[in-house]
C-alpha positions in Angstrom: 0.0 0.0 0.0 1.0 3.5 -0.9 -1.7 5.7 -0.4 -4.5 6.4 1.6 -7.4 8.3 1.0 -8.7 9.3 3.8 -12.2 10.7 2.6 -14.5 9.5 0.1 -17.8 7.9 -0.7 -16.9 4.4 -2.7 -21.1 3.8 -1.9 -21.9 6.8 -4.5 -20.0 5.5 -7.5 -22.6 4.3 -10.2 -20.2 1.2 -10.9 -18.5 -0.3 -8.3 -16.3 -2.6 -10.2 -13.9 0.3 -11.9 -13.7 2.0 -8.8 -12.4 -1.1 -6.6 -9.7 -1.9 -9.9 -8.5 1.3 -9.0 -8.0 0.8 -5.4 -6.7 -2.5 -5.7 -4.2 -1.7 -9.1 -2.4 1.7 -6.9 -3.1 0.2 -3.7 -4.7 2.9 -2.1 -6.9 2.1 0.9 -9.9 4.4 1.1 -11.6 5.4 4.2 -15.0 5.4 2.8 -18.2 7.3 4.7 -21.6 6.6 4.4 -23.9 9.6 4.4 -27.2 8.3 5.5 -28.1 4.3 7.4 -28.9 2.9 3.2 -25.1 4.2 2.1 -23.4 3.0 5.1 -24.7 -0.2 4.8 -23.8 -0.4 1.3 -20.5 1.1 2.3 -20.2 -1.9 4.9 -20.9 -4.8 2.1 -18.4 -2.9 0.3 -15.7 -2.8 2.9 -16.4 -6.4 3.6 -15.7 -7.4 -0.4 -12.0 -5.8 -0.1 -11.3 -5.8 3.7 -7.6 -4.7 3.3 -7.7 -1.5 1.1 -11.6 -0.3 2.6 -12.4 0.9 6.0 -16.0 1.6 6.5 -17.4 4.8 8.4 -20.8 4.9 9.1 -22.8 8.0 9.8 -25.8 10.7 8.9 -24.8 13.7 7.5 -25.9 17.2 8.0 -27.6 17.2 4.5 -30.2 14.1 5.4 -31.1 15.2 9.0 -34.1 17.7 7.9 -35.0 14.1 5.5 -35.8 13.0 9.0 -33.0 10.3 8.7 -32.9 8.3 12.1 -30.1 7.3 14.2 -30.9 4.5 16.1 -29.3 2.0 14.1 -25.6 3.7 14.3 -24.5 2.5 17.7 -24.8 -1.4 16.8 -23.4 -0.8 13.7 -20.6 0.8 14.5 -19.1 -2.3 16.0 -18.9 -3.8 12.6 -17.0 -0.4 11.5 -13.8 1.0 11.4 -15.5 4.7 12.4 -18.0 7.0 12.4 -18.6 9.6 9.9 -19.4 11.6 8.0 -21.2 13.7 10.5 -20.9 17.6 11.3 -22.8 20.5 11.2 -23.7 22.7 8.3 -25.8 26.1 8.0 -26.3 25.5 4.2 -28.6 22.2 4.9 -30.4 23.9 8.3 -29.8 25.7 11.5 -27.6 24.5 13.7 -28.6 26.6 17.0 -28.3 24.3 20.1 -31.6 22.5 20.4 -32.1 22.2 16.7 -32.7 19.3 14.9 -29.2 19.3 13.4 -27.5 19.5 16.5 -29.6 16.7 18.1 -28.5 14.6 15.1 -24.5 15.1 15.8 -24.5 15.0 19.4 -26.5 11.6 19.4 -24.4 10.5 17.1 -20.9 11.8 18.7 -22.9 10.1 22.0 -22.5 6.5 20.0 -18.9 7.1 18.9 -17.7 7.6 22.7 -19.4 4.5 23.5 -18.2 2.3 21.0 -14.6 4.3 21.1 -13.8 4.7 17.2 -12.6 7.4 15.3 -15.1 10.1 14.2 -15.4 11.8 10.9 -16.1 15.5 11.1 -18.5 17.5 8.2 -17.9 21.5 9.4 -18.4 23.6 6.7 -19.7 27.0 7.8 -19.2 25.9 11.2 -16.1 25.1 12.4 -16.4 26.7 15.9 -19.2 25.2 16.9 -18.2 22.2 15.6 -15.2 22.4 18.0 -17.2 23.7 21.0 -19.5 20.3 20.6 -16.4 17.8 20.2 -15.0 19.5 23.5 -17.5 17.8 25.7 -16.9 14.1 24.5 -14.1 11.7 24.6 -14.1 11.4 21.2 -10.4 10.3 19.6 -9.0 10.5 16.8 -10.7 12.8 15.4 -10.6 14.0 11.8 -11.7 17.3 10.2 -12.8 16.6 6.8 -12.0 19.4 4.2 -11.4 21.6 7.0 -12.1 25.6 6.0 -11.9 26.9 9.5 -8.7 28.6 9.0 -9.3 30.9 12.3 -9.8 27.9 14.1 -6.5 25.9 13.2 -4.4 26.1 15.7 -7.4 25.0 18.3 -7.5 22.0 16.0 -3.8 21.4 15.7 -4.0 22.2 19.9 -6.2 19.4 20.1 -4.6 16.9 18.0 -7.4 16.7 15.4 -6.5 15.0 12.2 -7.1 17.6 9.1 -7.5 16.1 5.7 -7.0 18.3 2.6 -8.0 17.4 -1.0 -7.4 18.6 -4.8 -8.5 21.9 -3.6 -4.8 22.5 -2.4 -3.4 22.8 -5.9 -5.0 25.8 -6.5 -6.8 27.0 -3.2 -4.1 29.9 -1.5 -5.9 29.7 1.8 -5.9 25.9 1.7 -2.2 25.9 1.2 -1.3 28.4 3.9 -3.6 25.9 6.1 -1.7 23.0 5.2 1.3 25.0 5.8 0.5 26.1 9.1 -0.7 22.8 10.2 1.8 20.0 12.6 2.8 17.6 9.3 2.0 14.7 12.0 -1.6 15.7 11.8 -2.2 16.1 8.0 -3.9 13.6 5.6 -4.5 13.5 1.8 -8.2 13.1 0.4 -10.5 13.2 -2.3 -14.0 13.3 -1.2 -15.4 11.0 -4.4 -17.3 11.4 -6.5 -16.7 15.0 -6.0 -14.7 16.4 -9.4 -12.5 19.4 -9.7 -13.3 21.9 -13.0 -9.9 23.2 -12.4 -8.4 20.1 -12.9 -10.2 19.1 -16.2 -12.9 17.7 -14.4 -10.7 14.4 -12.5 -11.9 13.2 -9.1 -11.8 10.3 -6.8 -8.9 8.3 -5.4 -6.9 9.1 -8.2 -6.1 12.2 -7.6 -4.4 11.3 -3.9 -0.6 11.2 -6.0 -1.6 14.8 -6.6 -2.5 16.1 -3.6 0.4 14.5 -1.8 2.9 16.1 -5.4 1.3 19.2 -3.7 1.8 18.5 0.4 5.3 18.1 -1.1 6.4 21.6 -2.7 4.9 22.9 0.6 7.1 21.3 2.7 10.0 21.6 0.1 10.4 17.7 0.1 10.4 15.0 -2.4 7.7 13.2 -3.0 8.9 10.4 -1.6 9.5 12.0 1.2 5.9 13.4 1.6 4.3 10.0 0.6 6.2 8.1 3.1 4.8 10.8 5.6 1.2 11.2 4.5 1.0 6.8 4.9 2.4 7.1 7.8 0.2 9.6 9.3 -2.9 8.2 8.2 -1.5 4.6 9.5 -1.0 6.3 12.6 -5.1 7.9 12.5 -6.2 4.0 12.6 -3.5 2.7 15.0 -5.4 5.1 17.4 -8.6 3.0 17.1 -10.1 1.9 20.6 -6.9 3.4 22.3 -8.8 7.0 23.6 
């Protein structure tokens, strides 16, 4: 194994076969989240057909709580999964004020993560603090900040030891790279978020384009790409070595 990605949705690809040729020909293991109780089941049968190179998280996300998507089902099934996620908060989908419905959804859910201790994907866009201020009152570790934006809030992350993944974006997103910059290298992972696709590079997406993002982690840090690689597996090895250890 070379690679990881450590964000995507292997559940969402039309055709599953071309997808798991890719992960198996470049040996990249994907950490693959479920958005809803249907996708992370299929993302479990999936895991369960390649075992090595797929590690199933299994969560609601912000987007399907107003659906009225339940999450009763999460805490037994997280014993069958490497983690939790993707789950957050997000003022584009609904409000996220204390007693709403959103932030019901991700402190029941962060409630089933402490109890079955395993690692927690975080969805934060547009609201990274309170994000942060919510995952402050559980023992919930490791932690990783998805396609983190909260710039202001870095070094509370970095503080904290949260994992920050960063995607395609980083080739041509300034604030992304003084992020990544910025960040403790130990605490930095590569990811594509699949099936998302990036206009500004032709239109590619999906596991793929890890090599890229990791050619990228490496002109930041003034290293070869060997160099970075060797770091971004390590770190990402390190993220699942953590499991059941909080």
């Amino acid at each position: 194994m070379r690679f990881i990605d450590s964000h995507v949705h292997l559940f969402d690809y039309r055709e599953q076969s071309p997808s798991l040729n890719l992960v198996r020909s470049s040996e990249i293991m994907c950490l693959s989240s479920g958005i809803d109780r249907a996708s992370s089941m299929a993302t479990l049968e999936i895991a369960k057909s390649e075992p090595r190179l797929v590690k199933a998280f299994l969560g609601v996300h912000p987007s399907k709580v107003e659906a009225g998507e339940d999450i009763e089902w999460l805490e037994g099934a997280l014993h069958e999964a490497t983690g939790a996620g993707e789950l957050g908060l997000d003022p584009n989908y609904s409000e996220v004020s204390p007693k709403s419905l959103q932030m019901t959804t991700f402190v029941g859910q962060l409630e089933a993560v402490e109890k079955a201790r395993k690692p927690v994907q975080v969805h934060s866009r547009g609201a990274e603090k309170e994000c942060l201020e919510v995952l402050s009152s559980y023992n919930v570790k490791p932690v990783l900040l998805h396609w983190f934006q909260g710039e202001a809030e870095l070094n509370e992350a970095n503080d904290r030891e949260y994992f920050v993944s960063f995607g395609p974006a980083l080739l041509f997103s300034k604030k992304l790279q003084r992020m990544a910059s910025s960040l403790d290298p130990a605490l930095l992972l590569a990811e594509s978020d699949g099936p998302v696709t990036f206009a500004p590079l032709g239109g590619a997406g999906g596991p793929s384009l890890i090599p890229t993002v990791v050619f990228a982690l490496a002109r930041l840090w003034k290293q070869t790409f060997s160099e970075a690689e060797e770091r971004i597996l390590q770190n990402g090895l390190g993220y699942l070595d953590t499991i059941g250890k909080t």
